[in-house]
C-alpha positions as CSV (number, residue, x, y, z in Angstrom):
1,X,122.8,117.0,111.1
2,X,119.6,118.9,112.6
3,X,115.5,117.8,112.1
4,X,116.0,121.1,109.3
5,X,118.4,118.7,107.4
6,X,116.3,115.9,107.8
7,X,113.2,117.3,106.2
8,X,115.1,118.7,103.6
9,X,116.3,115.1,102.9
10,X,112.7,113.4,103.4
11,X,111.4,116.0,100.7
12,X,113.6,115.7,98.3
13,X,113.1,112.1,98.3
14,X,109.8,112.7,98.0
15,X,109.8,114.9,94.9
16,X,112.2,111.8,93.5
17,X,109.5,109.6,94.0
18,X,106.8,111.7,92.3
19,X,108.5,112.5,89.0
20,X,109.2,108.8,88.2
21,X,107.0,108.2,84.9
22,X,105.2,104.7,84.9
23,X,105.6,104.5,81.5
24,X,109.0,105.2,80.5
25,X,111.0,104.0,83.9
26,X,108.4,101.8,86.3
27,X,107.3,99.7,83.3
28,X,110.3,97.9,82.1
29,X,111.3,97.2,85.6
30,X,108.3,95.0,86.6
31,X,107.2,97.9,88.8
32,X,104.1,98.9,87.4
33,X,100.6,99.5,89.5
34,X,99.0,97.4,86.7
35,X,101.2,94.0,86.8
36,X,101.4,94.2,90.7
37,X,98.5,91.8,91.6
38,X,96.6,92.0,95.0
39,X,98.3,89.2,96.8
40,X,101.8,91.2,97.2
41,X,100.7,94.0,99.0
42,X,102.8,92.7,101.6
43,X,105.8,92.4,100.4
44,X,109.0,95.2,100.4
45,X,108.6,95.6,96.5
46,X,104.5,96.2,97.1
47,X,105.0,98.3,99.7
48,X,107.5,100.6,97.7
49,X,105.2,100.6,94.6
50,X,102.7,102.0,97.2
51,X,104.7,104.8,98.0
52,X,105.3,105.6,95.3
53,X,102.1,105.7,94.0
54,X,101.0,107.8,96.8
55,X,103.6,110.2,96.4
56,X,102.5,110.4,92.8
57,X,98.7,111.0,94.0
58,X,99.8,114.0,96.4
59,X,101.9,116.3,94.0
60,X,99.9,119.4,95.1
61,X,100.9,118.9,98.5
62,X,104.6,118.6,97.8
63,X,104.2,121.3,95.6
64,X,103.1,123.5,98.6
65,X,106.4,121.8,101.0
66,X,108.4,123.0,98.4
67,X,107.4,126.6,98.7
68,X,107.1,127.0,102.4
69,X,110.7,125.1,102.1
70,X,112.3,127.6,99.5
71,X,110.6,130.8,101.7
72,X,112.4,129.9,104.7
73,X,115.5,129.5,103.1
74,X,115.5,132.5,101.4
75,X,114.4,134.1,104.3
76,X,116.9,132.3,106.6
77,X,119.9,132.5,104.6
């Protein structure tokens, strides 16, 4: 497996993260922004709504990753 692989990997995981809707999947898991209170920032499950909040908040970006990552592999074959 190269580093090429690798970011492939981290960037689809990424674009995972982003398109999970608050509403219809977060929600009724307990893994909403709103019922997260301040004091659990710490914790694995804060952290994780964190990311995935922030991967949420930087779609443009991805959306960019996505289309320097599908150039270079129609250019590379």
């Amino acid at each position: 497996m190269g580093l090429w692989t690798l970011l492939e990997g981290l960037l689809l995981l990424a674009n995972a993260l982003a398109i999970l809707n608050e509403d219809r999947f977060l929600a009724p898991r307990g893994w909403s922004f709103s019922d997260f209170s301040v004091g659990k920032t710490k914790s694995f499950k804060g952290q994780l709504i964190g990311l995935i909040y922030a991967t949420q908040y930087l779609r443009v970006p991805l959306v960019l990753l996505n289309s320097i990552f599908i150039t270079v592999k129609l250019v590379s074959g």
